[in-house]
C-alpha positions in Angstrom: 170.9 39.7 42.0 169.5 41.1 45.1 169.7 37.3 46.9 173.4 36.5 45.6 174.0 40.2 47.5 172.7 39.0 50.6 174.1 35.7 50.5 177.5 37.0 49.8 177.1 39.1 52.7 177.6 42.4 50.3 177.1 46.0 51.5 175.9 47.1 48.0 175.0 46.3 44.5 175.9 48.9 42.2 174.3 47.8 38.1 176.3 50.3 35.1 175.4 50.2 31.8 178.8 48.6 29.9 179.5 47.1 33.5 178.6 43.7 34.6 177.3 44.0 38.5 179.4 45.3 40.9 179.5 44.3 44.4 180.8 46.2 47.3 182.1 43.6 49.7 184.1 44.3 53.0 184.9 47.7 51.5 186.0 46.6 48.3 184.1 46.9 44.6 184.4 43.6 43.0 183.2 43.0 39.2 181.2 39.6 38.9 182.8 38.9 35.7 181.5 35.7 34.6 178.5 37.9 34.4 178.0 39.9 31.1 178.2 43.3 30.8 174.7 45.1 31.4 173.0 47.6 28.4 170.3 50.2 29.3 167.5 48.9 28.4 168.2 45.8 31.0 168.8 47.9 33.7 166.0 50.6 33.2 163.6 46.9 32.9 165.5 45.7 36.6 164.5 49.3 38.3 161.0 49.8 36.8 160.4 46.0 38.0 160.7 47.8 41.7 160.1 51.1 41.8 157.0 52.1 43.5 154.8 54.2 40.9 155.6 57.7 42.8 159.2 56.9 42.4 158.6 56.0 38.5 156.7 59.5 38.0 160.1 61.1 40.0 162.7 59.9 38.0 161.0 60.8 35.1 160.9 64.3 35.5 163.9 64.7 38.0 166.1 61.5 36.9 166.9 60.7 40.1 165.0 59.0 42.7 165.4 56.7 46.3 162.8 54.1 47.3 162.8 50.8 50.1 162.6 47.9 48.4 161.6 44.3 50.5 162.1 40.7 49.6 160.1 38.8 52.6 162.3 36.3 54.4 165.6 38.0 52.6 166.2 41.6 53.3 165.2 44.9 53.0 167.0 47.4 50.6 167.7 51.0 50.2 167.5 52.1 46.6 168.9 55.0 44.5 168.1 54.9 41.1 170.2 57.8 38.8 171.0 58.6 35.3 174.8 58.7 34.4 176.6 59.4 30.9 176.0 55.8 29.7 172.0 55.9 30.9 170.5 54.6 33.7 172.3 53.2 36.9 171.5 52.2 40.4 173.2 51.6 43.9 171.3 49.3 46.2 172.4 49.1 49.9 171.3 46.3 52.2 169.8 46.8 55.2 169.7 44.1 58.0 166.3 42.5 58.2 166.6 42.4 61.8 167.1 45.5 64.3 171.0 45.6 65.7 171.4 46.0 69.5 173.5 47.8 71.1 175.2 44.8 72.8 175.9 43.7 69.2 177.2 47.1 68.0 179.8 47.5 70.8 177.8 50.8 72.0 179.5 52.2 75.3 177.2 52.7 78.5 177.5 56.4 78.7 176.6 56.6 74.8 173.4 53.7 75.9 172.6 56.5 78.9 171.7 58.9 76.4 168.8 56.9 75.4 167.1 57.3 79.5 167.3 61.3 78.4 163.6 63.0 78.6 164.6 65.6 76.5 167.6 67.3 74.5 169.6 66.6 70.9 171.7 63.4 70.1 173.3 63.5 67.0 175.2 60.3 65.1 177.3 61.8 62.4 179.8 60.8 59.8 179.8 60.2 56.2 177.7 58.3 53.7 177.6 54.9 54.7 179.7 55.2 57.9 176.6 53.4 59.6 175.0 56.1 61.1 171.5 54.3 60.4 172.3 51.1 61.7 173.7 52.9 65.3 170.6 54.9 65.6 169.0 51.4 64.8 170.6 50.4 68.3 169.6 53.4 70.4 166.0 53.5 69.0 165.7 49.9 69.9 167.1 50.2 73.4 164.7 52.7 74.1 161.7 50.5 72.8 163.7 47.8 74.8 163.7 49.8 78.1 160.8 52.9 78.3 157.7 52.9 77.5 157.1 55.8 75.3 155.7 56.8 71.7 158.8 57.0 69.2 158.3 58.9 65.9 160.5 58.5 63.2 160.8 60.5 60.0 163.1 58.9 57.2 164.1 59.1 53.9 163.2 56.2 53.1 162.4 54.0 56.1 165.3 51.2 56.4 165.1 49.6 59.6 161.5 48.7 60.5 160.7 48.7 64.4 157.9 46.8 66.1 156.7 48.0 68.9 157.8 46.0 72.3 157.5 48.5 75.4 157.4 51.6 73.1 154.7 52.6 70.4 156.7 53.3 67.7 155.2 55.3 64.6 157.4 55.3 61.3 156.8 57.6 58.7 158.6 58.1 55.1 159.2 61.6 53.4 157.8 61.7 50.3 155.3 58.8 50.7 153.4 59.3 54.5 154.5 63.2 54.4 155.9 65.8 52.0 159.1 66.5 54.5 161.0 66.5 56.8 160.1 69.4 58.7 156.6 69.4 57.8 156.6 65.9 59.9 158.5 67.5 61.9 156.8 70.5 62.6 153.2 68.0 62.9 155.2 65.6 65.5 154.1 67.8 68.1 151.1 67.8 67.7 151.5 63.5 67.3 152.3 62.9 71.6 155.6 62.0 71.1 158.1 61.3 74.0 161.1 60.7 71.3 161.7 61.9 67.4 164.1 60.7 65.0 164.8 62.8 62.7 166.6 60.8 59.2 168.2 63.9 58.0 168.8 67.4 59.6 169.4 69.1 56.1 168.3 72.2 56.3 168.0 75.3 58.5 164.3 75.2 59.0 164.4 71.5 59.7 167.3 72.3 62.7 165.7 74.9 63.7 162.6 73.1 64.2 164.4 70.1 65.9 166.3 72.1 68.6 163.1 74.1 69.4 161.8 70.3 70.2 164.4 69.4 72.0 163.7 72.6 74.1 160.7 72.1 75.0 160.9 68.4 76.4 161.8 66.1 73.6 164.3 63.6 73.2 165.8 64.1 69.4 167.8 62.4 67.4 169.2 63.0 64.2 172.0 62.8 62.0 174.4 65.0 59.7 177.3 64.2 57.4 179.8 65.7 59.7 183.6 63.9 60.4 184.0 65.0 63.7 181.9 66.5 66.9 183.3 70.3 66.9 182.8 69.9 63.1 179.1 69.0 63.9 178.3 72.2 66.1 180.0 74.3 63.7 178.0 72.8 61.1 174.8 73.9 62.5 175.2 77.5 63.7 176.9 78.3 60.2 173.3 76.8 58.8 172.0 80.1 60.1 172.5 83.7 59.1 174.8 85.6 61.4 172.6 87.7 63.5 171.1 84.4 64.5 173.9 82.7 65.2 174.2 83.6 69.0 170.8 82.5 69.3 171.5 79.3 68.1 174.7 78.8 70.2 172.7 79.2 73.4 169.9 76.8 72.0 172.4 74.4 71.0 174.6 74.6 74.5 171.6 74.0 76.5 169.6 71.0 74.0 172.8 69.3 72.8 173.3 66.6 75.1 175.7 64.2 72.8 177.5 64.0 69.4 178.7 60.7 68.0 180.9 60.8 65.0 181.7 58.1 63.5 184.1 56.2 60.3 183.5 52.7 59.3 187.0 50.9 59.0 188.1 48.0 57.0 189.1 44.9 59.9 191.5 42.7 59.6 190.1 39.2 57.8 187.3 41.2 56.7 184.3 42.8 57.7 184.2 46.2 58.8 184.2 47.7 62.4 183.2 51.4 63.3 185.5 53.9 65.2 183.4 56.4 67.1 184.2 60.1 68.6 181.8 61.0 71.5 181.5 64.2 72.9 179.1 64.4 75.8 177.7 67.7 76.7 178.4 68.6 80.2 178.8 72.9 81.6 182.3 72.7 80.5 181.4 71.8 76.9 178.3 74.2 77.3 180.4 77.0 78.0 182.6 76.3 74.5 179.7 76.0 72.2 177.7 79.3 74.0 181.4 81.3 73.5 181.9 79.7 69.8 185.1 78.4 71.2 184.0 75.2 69.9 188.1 75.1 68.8 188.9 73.8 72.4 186.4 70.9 72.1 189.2 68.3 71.1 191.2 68.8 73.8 188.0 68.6 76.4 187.4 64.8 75.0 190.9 64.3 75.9 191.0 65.4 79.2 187.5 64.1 80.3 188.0 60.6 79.3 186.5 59.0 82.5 183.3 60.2 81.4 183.0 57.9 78.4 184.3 60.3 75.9 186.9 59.6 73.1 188.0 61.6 70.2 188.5 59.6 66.7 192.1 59.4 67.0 192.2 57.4 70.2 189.2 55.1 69.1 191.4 54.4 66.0 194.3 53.3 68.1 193.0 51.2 70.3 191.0 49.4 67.0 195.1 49.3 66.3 196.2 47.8 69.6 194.1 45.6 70.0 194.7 44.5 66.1 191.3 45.0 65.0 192.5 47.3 62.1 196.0 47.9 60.2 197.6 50.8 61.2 197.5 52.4 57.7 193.4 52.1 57.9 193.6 53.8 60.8 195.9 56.6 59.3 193.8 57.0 56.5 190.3 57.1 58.2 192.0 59.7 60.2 190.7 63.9 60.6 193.9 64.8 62.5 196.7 62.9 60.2 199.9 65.1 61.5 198.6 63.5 65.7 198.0 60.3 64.6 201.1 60.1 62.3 203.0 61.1 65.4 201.1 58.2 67.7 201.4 55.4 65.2 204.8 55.9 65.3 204.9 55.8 68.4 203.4 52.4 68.6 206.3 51.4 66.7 204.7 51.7 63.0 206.0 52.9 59.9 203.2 54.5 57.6 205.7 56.0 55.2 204.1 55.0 52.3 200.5 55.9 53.3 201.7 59.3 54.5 203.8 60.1 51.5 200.7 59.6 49.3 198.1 61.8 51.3 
């Protein structure tokens, strides 16, 4: 199953009990149905056939479990393993054998610039399986590319795997080279690194941890399931309790050096193509997220577009213009519908329908 995925070019395989397997293809879920419908017990046999003993021992007692699983010379995967109503299920997400450039990812140069930082916080955010991974894939390798410097990474598990060209890269996964994130964190330090990726900022001790590190002369990067960049900030200060939450304001205002926020969109023909918000930190910015006015952020991206910065809305449109995406993708992937309602329109396109349903 895992090779048809890969050489159907499919995101994901999802396996059901009553279900035959599903694949997830250009952002659809299509049912193979000249294959029979799967029961439990062949589906609990498929998973146990890959799952690394800790994992085994974890889903027994917590019935849920995620694990990398490789097939040399095919791919490597990302695996969750759950128990739903019917019994046991998985989803299983490829992940490209090779490292993705920047050059291939359409990354702009003032988003690559971020990557010739010696210290301070980038975060790539956006929801589950926006491809958050696969752009910090791009930045980690551009840096390995162009510096030479020790990378850590810390990941739940580890998808893409780096060798070492000008950098040293060390990769480490929670849970099988160390018991957390912060924990690997926290031991990083002590580790000489010149950059840390951090898989998953999810929880306060872990944040506070990473902007301490990007304090004192650390590049970090990290990610969060945030839509938007003023979203993002306000995501972290509310991580804290209130009498803190100055204190983190005037961390964050002087580590937090770039946010990119990101939606994966269905193209047109197929495929999929990301639409990214970047907000890069510069005094103005600074002087928002220190003052909680974080509010005003939106209309700072707008106004400082020479700098390389773009809110979500325009990156949609322009994926319209230049008729990369339909214009009801890009009114549905939208955070601000009522603006980009008004500028669709505008370009002379009626999303009646689409709007009507939301």
């Amino acid at each position: 199953m895992l090779r048809i995925q890969c050489s159907r070019g499919a995101a994901d395989l999802h396996l059901r009990v009553g279900e035959p397997p599903i694949f997830r293809m250009g952002g659809d879920l299509l049912r193979l149905e000249d294959e029979a419908a799967l029961d439990d017990q062949t589906v609990t046999a498929m998973m146990r056939s890959i799952m690394p003993d800790k994992n085994k021992k974890e889903f027994d007692t917590q019935w849920d479990t995620d694990f990398a699983h490789e097939i040399e010379g095919v791919s490597r995967f990302r695996v969750n393993v759950l128990r739903d109503r019917h019994g046991v299920a998985s989803v299983i997400r490829t992940i490209a054998s090779n490292t993705v450039t920047v050059e291939q990812m359409g990354i702009s140069p003032e988003v690559q610039a971020l990557c010739h930082l010696t210290k301070g916080l980038v975060l790539v955010t956006g929801p589950t399986g926006s491809g958050k991974s696969t752009t910090l894939c791009a930045l980690v390798d551009l840096v390995n590319r162009t510096r030479s410097d020790h990378i850590i990474t810390i990941e739940d598990p580890i998808e893409f795997v780096h060798q070492s060209k000008k950098c040293l890269i060390t990769q480490r996964q929670v849970g099988v080279h160390t018991q957390s994130f912060k924990s690997a964190l926290r031991a990083a330090l002590r580790e000489d690194p010149d950059i840390i990726l951090v898989g998953e900022l999810r929880d306060l001790e872990t944040i506070a941890i990473a902007l301490e590190t990007a304090e004192t002369g650390h590049l970090v990067f990290g990610t969060l399931h945030t839509s938007t960049a003023a979203s993002t900030i306000n995501r972290i200060v509310d991580q804290f309790p209130a009498d803190r939450q100055d204190q983190i304001r005037i961390m964050l205002a002087e580590s937090l050096k770039g946010v990119i926020s990101q939606t994966l969109c269905k193209k047109i023909g197929g495929g999929r193509v990301a639409a990214r918000e970047i907000l890069l930190v510069n005094k103005a910015v600074s002087a928002l997220i220190r003052e909680g006015k974080t509010v005003q952020i939106p209309n700072i991206i707008q106004t400082q577009k020479k700098l390389g910065m773009e809110t979500l809305n325009d990156a949609l449109l322009n994926l319209v213009k230049s008729k990369t995406i339909e214009a009801e993708e890009a009114y549905v992937k939208a955070v601000e519908k009522k603006e980009m309602s008004a500028k669709l329109r505008a370009l002379g396109h009626n999303i009646d329908n689409v709007a009507g349903e939301e």
